[in-house]
C-alpha positions in Angstrom: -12.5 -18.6 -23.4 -13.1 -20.8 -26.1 -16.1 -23.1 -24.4 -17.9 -19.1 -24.3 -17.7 -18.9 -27.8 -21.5 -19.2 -28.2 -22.7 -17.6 -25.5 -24.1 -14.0 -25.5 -21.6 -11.6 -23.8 -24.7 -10.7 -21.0 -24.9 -14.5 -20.2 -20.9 -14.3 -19.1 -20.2 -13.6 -15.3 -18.9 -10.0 -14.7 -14.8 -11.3 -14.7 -15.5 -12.7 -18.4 -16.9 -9.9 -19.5 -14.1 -7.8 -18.5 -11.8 -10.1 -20.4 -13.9 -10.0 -23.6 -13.5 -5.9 -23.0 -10.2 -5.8 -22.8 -9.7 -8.3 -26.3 -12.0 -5.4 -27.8 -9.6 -2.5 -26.3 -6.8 -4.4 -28.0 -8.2 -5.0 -31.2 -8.1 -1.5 -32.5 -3.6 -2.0 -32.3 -4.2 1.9 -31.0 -1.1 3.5 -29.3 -3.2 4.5 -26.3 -5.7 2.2 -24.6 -8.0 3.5 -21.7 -8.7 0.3 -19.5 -10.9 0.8 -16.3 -11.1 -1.6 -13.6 -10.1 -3.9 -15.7 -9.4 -7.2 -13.4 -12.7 -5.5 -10.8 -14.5 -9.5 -10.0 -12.0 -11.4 -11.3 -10.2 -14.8 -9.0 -6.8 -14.1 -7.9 -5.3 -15.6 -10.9 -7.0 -14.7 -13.8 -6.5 -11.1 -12.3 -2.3 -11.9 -12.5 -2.7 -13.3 -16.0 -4.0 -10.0 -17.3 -1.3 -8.3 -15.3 0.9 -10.3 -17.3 -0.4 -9.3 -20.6 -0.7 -5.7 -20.0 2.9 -5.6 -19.2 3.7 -7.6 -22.4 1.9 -4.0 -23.8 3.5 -1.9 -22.3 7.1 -3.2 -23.6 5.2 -2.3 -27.4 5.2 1.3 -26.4 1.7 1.5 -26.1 0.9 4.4 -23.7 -2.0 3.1 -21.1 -4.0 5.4 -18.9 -5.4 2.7 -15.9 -7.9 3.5 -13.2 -8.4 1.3 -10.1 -8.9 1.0 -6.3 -7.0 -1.5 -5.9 -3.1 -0.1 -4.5 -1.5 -3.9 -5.3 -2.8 -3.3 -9.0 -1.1 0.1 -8.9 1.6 -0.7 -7.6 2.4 -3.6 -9.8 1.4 -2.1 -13.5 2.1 1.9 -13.2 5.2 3.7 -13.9 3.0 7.3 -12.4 0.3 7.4 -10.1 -2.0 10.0 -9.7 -4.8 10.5 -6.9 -7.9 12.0 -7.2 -9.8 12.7 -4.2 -13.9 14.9 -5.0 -12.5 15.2 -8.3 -9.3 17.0 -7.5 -5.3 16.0 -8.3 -4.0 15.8 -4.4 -0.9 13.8 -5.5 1.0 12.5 -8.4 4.9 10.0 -9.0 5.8 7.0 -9.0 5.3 4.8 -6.1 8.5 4.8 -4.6 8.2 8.8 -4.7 5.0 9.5 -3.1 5.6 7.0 -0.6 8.6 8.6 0.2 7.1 11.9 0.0 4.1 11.7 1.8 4.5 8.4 4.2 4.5 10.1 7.6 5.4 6.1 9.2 7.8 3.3 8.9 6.1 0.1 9.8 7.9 -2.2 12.1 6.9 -5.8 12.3 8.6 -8.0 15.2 8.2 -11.5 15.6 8.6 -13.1 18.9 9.3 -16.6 20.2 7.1 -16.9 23.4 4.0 -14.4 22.9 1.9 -13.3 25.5 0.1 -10.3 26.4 3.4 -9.3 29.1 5.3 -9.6 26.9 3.6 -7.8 24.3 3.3 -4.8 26.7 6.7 -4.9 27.8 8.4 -4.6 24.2 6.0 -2.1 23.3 7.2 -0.2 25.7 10.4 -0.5 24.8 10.0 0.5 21.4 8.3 3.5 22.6 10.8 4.6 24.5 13.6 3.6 21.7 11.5 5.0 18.3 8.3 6.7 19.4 6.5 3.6 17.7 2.9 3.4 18.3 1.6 -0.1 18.2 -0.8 -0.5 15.3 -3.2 -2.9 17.8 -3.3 -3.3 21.5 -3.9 -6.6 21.9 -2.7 -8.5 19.1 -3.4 -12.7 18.2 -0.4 -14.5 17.0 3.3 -13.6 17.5 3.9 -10.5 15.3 3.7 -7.4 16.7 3.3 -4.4 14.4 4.5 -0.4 14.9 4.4 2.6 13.4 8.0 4.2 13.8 8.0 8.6 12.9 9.5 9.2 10.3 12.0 12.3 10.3 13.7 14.3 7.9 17.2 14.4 8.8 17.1 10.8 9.9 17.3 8.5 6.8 15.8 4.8 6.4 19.2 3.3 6.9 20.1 5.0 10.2 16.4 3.7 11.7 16.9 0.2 10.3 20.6 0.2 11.8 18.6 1.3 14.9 16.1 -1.5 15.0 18.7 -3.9 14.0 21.0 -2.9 17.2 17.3 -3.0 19.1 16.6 -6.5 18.3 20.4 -7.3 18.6 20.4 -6.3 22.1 16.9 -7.4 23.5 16.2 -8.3 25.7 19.8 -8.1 27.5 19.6 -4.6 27.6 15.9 -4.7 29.2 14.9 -5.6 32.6 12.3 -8.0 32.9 9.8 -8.8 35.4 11.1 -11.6 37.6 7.9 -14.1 36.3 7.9 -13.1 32.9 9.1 -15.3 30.2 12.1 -13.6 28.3 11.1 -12.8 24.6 13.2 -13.4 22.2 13.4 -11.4 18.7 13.0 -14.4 16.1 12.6 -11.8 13.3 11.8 -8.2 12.0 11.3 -6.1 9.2 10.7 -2.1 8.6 9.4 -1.2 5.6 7.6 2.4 3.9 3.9 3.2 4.8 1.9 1.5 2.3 0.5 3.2 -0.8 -3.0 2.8 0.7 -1.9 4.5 3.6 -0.4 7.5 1.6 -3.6 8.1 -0.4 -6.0 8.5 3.1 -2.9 10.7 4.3 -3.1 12.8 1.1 -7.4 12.5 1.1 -7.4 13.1 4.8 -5.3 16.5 3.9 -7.3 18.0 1.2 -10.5 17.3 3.1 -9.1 19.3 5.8 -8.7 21.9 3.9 -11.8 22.2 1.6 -13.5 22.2 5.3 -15.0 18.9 4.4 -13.5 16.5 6.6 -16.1 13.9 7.9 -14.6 10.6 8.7 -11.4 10.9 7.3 -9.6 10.3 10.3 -11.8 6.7 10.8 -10.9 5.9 7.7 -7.2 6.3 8.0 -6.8 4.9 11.1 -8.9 1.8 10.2 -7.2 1.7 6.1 -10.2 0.5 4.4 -9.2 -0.2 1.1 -12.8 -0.6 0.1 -13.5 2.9 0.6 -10.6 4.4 -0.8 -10.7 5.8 -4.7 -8.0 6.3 -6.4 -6.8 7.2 -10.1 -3.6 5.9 -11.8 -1.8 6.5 -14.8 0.7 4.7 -16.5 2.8 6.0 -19.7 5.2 4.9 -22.1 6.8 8.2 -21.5 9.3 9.6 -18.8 8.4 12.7 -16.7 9.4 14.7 -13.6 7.7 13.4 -10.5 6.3 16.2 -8.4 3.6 16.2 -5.7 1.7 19.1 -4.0 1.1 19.9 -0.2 -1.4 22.9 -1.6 -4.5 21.7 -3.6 
């Protein structure tokens, strides 16, 4: 920023300024910096260059306490994650454990050779009848199809991928088709956990249920606005036992 170096901070845009804060939060050499929001208005990759440097903090032991809304920025700089929903703790771990946790859905994403709307109905069918999926659109553009498989206790991740793999394996030989339908072919898939965005409106929806405040919860977490979703994240140098709570 040194072609700034004579301007007054107000005259900066709001991205600037948020670097010039976060110079001043380092300056001090403290063992704990609070940084909020701090890549909110910045381009795409001035917000990964100061992802970059506050990972180069982290490795000095230098404890950081982050808030954001944005899950991706979460998920990329925080060891623990903590939501806060009307001012109340509804969940806290790392990543990997509250999605685990808490995601109610794998997501299953097929891609298909010859899409058409046929076609789309008839695999979703299928996969309705093979997994319970319910398809996240019901008309989609494009050729990839998108589902959200139940998840189940006593069925791990590896048993449903083995599943889908056999499924896609198999399909359409397996399937009968209508006589002037193209046959689709599987070209690719993937299944992967319920996004943390996803988990935070589950965990919201939860606690507004039962503070008796429940609005448009449900919109919300069917539509997964990530605009309208607050969160609160931590990350420390420290080590700790995950936990979450289903009571609030």
């Amino acid at each position: 920023m040194d072609d700034q170096a004579d301007k007054l901070i107000r005259d900066n845009s709001g991205g600037q300024r948020r670097r010039i804060s976060l110079g001043l939060a380092l300056l001090a050499r403290s063992n704990f910096i609070i940084l909020d929001e701090p890549t909110a208005r910045m381009d795409p990759s001035t917000r990964h260059s100061i992802w970059k440097l506050i990972r180069e903090i982290r490795q000095q032991n230098i404890a950081i306490l982050l808030t954001s809304h944005s899950m991706d920025e979460c998920e990329a700089l925080c060891n623990r994650i903590a939501f806060i929903n009307k001012g109340k703790l509804i969940g806290i771990g790392s990543s990997q454990h509250l999605k685990t946790r808490y995601g109610q859905y794998y997501k299953l994403t097929i891609t298909v050779s010859n899409p058409n709307d046929r076609v789309f109905k008839f695999l979703k069918k299928c996969v309705f009848k093979k997994f319970e999926g319910k398809a996240t659109v019901d008309l989609p553009s494009g050729n990839v199809y998108e589902w959200e498989l139940p998840k189940r206790d006593t069925v791990c991740w590896s048993k449903v991928y083995r599943d889908v793999q056999t499924f896609a394996d198999e399909y359409p030989e397996n399937a009968i088709l209508p006589a002037d339908s193209d046959l689709p072919k599987i070209v690719d898939f993937s299944l992967t956990q319920n996004s943390l965005e996803r988990v935070f409106l589950h965990l919201s929806r939860l606690h507004e249920a039962e503070w008796g405040e429940s609005k448009d919860l449900n919109f919300l977490y069917e539509q997964c606005s990530g605009e309208q979703s607050t969160s609160k994240t931590t990350t420390t140098k420290k080590g700790g036992d995950e936990y979450g709570r289903n009571k609030y």
